[in-house]
PDB file as gemmi writes it, atoms N, CA and C in Angstrom:
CRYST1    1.000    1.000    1.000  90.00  90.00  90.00 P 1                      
ATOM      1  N   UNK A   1      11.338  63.712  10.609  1.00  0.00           N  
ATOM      2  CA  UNK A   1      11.736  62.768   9.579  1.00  0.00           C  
ATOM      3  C   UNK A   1      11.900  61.364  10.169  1.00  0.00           C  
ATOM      4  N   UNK A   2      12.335  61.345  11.114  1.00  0.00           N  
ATOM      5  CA  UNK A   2      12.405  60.038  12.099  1.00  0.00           C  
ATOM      6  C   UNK A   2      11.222  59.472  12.328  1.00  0.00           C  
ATOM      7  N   UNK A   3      10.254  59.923  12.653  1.00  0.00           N  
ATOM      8  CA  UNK A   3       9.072  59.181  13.195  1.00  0.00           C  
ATOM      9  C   UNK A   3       8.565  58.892  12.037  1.00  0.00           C  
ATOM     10  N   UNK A   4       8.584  59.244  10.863  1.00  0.00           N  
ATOM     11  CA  UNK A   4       8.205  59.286   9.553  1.00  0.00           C  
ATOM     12  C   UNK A   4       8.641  57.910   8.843  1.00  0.00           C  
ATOM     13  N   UNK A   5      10.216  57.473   9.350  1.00  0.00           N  
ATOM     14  CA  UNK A   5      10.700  56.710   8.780  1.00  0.00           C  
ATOM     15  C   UNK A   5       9.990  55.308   9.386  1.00  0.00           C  
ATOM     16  N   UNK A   6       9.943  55.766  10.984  1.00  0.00           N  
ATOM     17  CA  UNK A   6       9.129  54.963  12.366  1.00  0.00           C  
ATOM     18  C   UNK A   6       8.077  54.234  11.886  1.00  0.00           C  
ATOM     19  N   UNK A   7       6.699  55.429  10.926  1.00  0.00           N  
ATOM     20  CA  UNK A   7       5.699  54.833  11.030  1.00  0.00           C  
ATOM     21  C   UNK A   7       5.934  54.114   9.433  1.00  0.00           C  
ATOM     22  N   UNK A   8       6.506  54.267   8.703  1.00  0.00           N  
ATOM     23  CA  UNK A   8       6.910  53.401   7.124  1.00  0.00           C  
ATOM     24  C   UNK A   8       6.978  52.283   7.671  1.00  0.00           C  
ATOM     25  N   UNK A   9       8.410  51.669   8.635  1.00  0.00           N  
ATOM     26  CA  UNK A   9       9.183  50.794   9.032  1.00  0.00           C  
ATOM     27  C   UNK A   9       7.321  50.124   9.972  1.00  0.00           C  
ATOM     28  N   UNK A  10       6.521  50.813  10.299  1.00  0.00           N  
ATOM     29  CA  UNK A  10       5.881  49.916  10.880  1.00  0.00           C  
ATOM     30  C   UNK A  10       4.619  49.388  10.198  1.00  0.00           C  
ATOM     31  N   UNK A  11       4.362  50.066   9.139  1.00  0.00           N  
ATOM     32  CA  UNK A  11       3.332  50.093   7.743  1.00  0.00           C  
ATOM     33  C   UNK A  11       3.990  48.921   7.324  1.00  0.00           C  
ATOM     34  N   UNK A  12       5.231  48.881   6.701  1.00  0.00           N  
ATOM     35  CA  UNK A  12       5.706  47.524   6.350  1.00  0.00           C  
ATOM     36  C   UNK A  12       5.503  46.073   6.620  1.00  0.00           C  
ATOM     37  N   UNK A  13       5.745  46.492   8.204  1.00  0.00           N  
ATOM     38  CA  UNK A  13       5.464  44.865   9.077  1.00  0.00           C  
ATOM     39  C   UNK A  13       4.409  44.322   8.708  1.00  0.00           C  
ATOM     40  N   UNK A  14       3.455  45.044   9.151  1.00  0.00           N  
ATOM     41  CA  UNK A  14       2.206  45.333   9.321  1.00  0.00           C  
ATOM     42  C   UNK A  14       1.845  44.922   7.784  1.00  0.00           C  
ATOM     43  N   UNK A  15       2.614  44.787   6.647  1.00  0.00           N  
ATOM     44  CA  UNK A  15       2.219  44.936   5.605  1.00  0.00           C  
ATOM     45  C   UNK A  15       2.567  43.126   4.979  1.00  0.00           C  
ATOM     46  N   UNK A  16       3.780  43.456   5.529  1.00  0.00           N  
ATOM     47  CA  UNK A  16       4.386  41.946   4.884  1.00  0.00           C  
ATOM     48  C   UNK A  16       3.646  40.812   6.073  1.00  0.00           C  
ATOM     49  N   UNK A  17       3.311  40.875   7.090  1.00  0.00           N  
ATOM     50  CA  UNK A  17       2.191  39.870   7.803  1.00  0.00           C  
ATOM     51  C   UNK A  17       0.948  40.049   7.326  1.00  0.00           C  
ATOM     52  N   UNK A  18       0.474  40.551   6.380  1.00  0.00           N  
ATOM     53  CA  UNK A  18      -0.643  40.068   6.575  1.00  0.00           C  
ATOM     54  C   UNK A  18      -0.959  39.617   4.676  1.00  0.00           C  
ATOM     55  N   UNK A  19       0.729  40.164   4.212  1.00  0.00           N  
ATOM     56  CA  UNK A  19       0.915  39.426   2.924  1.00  0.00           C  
ATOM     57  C   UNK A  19       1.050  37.821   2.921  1.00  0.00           C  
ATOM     58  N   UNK A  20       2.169  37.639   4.129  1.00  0.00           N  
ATOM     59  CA  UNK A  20       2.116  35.900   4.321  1.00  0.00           C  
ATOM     60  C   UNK A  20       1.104  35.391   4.352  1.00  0.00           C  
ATOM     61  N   UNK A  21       0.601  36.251   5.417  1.00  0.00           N  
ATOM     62  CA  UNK A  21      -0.657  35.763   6.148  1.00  0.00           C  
ATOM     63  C   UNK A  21      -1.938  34.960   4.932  1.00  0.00           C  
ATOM     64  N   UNK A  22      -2.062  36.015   3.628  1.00  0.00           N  
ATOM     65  CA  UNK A  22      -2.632  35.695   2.934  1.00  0.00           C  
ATOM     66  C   UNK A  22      -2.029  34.358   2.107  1.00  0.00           C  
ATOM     67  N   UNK A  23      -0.611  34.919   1.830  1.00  0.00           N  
ATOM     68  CA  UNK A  23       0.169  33.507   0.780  1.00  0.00           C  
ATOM     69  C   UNK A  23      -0.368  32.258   1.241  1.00  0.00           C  
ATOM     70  N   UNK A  24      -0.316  32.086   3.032  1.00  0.00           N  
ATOM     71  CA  UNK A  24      -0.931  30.857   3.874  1.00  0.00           C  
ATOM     72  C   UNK A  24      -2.153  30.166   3.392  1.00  0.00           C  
ATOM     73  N   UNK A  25      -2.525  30.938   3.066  1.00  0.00           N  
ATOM     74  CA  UNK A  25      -4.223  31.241   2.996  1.00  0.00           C  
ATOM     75  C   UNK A  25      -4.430  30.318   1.804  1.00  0.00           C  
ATOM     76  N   UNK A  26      -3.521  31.131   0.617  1.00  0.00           N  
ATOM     77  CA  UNK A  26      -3.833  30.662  -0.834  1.00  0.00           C  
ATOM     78  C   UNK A  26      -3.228  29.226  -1.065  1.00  0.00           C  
ATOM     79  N   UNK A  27      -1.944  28.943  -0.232  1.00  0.00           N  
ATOM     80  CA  UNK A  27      -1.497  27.742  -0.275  1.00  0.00           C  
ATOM     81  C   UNK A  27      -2.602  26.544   0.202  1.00  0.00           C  
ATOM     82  N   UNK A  28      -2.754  26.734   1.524  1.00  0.00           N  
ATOM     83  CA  UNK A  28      -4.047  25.895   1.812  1.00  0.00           C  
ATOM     84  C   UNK A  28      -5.217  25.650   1.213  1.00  0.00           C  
ATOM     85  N   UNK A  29      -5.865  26.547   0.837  1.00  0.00           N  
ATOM     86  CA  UNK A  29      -6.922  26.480  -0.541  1.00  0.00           C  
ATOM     87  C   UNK A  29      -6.614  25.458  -1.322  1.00  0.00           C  
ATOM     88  N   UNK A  30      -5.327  25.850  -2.318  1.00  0.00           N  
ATOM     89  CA  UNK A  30      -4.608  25.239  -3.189  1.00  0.00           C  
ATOM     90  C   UNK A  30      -4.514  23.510  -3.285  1.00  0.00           C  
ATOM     91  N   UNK A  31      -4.175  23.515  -2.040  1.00  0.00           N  
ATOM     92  CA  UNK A  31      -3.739  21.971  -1.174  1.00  0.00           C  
ATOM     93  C   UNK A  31      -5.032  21.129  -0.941  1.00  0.00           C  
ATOM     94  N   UNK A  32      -6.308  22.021  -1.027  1.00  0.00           N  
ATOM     95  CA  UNK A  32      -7.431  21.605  -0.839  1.00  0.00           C  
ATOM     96  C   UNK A  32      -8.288  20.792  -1.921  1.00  0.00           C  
ATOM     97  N   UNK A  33      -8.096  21.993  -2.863  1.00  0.00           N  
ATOM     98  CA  UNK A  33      -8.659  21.853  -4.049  1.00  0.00           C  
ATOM     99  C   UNK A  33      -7.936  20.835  -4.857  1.00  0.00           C  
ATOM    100  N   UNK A  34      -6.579  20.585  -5.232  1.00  0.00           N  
ATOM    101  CA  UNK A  34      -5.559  19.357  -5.770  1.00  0.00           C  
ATOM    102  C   UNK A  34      -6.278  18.446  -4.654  1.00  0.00           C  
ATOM    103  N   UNK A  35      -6.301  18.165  -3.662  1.00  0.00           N  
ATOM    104  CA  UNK A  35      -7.128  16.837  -2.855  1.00  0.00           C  
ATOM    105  C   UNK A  35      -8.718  16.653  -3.538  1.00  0.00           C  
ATOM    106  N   UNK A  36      -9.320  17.664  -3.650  1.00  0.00           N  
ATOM    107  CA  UNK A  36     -10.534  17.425  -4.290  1.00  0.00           C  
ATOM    108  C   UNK A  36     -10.670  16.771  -5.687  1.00  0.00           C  
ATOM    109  N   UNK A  37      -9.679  17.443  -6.535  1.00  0.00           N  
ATOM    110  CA  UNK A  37      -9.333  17.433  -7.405  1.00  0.00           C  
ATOM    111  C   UNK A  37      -9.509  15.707  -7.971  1.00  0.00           C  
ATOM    112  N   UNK A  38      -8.070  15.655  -7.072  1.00  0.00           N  
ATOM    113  CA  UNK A  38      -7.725  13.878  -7.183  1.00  0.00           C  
ATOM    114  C   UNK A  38      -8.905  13.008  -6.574  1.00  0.00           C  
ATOM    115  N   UNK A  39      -9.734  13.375  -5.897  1.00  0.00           N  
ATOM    116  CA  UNK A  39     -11.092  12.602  -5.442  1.00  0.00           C  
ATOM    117  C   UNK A  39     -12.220  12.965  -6.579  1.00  0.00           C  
ATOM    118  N   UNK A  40     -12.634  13.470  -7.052  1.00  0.00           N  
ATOM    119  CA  UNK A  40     -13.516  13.335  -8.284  1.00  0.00           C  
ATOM    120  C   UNK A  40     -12.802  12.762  -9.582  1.00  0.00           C  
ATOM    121  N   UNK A  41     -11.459  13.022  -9.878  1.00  0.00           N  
ATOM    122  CA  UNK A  41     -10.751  12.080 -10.772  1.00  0.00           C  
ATOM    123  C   UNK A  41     -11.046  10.672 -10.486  1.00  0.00           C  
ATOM    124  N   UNK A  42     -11.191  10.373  -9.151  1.00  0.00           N  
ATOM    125  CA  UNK A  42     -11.261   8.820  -8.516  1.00  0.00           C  
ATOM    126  C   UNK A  42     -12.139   8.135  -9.178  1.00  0.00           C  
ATOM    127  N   UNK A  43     -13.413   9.258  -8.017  1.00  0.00           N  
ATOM    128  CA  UNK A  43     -14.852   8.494  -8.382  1.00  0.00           C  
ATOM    129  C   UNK A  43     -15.153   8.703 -10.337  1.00  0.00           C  
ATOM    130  N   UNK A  44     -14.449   9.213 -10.536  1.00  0.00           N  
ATOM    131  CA  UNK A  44     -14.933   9.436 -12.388  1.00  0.00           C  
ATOM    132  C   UNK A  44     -14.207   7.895 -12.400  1.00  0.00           C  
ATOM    133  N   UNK A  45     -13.140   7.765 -12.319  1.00  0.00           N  
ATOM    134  CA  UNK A  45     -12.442   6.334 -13.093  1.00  0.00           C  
ATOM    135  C   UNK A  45     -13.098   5.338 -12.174  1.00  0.00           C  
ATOM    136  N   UNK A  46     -13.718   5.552 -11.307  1.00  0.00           N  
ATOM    137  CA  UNK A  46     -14.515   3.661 -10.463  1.00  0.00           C  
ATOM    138  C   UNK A  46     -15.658   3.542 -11.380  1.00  0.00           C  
ATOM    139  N   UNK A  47     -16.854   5.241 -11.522  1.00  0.00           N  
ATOM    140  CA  UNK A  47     -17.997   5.252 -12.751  1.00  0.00           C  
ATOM    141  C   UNK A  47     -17.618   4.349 -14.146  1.00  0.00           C  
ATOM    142  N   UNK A  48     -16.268   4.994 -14.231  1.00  0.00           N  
ATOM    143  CA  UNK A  48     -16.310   4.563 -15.877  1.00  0.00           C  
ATOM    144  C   UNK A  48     -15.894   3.143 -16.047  1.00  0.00           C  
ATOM    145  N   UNK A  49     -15.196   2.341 -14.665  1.00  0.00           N  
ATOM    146  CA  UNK A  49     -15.017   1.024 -14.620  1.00  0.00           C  
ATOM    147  C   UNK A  49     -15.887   0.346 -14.147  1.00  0.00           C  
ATOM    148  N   UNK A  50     -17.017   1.016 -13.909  1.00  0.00           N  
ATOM    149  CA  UNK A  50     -18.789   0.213 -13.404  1.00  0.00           C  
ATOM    150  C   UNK A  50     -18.995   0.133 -14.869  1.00  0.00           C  
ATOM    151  N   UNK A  51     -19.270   1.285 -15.893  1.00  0.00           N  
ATOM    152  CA  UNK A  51     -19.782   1.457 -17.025  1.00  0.00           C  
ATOM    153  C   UNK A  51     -19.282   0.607 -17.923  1.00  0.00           C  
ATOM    154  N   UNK A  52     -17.753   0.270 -17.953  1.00  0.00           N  
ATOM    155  CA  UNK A  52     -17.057  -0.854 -18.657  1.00  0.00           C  
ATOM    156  C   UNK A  52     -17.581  -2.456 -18.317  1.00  0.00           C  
ATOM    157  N   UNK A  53     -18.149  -2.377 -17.458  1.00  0.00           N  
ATOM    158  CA  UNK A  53     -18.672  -3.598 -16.686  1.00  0.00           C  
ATOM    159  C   UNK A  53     -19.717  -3.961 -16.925  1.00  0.00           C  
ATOM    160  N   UNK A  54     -20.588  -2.953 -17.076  1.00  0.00           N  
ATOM    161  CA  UNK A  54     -21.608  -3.114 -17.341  1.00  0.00           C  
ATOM    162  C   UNK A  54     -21.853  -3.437 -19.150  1.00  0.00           C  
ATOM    163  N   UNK A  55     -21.159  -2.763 -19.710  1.00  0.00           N  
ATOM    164  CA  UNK A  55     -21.200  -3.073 -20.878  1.00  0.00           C  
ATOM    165  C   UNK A  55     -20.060  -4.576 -21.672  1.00  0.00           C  
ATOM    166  N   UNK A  56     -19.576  -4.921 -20.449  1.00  0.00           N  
ATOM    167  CA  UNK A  56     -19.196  -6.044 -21.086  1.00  0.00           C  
ATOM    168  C   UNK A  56     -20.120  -7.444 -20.545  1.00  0.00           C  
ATOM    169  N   UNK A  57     -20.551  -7.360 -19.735  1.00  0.00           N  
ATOM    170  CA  UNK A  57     -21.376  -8.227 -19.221  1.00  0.00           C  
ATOM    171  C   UNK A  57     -23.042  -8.403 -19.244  1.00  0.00           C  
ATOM    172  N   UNK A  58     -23.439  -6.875 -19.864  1.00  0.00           N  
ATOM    173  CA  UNK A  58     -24.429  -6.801 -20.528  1.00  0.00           C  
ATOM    174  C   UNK A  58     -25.788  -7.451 -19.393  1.00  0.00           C  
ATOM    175  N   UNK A  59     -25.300  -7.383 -17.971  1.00  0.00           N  
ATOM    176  CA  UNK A  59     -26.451  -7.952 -16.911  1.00  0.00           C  
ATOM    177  C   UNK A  59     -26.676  -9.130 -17.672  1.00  0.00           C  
ATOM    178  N   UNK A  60     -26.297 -10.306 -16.951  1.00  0.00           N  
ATOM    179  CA  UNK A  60     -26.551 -11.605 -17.741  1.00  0.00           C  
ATOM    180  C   UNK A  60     -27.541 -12.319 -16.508  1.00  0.00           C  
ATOM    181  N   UNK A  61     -27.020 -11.620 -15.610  1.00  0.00           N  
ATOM    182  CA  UNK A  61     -28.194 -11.788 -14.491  1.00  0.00           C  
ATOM    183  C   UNK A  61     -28.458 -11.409 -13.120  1.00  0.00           C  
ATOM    184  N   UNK A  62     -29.371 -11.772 -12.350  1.00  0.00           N  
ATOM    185  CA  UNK A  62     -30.039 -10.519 -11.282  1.00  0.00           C  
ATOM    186  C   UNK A  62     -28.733 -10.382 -10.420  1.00  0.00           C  
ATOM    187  N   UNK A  63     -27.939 -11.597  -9.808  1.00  0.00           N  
ATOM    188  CA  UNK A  63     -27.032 -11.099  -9.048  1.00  0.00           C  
ATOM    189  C   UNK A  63     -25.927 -10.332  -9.537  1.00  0.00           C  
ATOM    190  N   UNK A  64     -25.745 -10.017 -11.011  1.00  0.00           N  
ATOM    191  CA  UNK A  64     -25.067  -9.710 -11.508  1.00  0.00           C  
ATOM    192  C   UNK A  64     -25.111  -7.915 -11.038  1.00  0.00           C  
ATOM    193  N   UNK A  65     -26.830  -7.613 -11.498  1.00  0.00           N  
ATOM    194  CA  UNK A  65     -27.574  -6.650 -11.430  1.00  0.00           C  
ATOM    195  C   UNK A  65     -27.408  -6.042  -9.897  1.00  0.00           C  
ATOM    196  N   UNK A  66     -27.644  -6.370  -8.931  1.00  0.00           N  
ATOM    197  CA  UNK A  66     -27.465  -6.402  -7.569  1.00  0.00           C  
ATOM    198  C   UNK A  66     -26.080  -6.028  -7.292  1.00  0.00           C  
ATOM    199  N   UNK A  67     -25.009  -6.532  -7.633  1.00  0.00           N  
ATOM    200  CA  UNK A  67     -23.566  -6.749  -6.957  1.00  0.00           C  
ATOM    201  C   UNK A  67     -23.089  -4.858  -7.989  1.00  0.00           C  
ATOM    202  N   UNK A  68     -23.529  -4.957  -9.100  1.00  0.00           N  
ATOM    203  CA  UNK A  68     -23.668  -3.631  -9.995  1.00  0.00           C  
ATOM    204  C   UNK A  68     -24.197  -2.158  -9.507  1.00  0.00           C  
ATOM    205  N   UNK A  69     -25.136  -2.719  -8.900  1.00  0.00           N  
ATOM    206  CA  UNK A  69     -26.353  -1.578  -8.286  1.00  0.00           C  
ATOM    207  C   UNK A  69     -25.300  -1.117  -7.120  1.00  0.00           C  
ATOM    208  N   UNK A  70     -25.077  -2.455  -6.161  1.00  0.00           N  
ATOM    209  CA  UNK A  70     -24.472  -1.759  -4.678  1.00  0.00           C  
ATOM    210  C   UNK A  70     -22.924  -0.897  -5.173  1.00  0.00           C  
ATOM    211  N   UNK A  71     -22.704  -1.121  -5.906  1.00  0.00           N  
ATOM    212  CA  UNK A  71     -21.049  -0.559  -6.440  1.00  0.00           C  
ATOM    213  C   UNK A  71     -21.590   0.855  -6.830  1.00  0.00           C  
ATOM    214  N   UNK A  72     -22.241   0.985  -7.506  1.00  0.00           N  
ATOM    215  CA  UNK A  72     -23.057   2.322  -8.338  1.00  0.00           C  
ATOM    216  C   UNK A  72     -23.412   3.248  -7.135  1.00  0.00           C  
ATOM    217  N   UNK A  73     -23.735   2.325  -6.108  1.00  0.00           N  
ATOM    218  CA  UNK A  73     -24.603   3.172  -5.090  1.00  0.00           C  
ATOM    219  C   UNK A  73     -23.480   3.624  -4.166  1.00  0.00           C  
ATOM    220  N   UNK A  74     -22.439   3.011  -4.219  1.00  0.00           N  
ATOM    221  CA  UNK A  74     -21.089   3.284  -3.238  1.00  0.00           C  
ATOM    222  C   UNK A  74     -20.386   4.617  -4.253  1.00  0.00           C  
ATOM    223  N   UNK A  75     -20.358   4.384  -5.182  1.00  0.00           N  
ATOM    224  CA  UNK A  75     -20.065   5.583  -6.028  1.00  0.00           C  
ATOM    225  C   UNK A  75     -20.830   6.965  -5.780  1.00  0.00           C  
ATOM    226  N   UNK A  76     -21.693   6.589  -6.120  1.00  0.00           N  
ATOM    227  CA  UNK A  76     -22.479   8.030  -6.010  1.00  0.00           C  
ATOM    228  C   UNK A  76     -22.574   8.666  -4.930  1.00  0.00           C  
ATOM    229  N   UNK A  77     -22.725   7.614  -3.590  1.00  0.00           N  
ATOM    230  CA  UNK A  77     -22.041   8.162  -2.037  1.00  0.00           C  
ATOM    231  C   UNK A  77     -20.836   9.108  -2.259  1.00  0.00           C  
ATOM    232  N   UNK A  78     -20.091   8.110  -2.833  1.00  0.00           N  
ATOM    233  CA  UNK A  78     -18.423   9.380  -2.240  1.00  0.00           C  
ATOM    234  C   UNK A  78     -18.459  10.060  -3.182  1.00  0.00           C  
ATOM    235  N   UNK A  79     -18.976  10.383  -4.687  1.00  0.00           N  
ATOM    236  CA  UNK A  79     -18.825  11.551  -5.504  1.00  0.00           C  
ATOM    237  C   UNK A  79     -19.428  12.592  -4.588  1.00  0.00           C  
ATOM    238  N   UNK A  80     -20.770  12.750  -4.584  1.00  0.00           N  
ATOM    239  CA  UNK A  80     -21.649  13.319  -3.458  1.00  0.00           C  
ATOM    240  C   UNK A  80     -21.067  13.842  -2.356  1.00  0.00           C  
TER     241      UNK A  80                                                      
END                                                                             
């Protein structure tokens, strides 16, 4: 009955480490994905403040077009 209780008491350990072990696991994920999260929220609100820009200014002209393009192109970098 003793060794019985022995190998429970060591099933346990054995049980609750590799339960943390996982909780670790899921926390970090977690922590990952909320960071990702908040970085495509980003690049969505810089898009939609190119798109506001673009539609209020309607390209009135090339440098306009140019200074537009390189912003667009910095966007699509860090969404990417």
């Amino acid at each position: 009955m003793a060794a019985l209780r022995t190998e429970v008491g060591e099933l346990s350990k054995h049980f609750e480490i590799g339960f943390n072990s996982m909780e670790q696991r899921f926390d970090s994920m977690e922590q990952r994905f909320d960071k990702l999260s908040r970085e495509i929220a980003d690049g969505l609100s810089r898009i939609n403040d190119t798109i506001e820009v673009l539609n209020r200014d309607k390209l009135n002209s090339d440098t306009d077009y140019i200074s537009l393009r390189r912003r667009v192109g910095k966007l699509e970098r860090k969404v990417s």
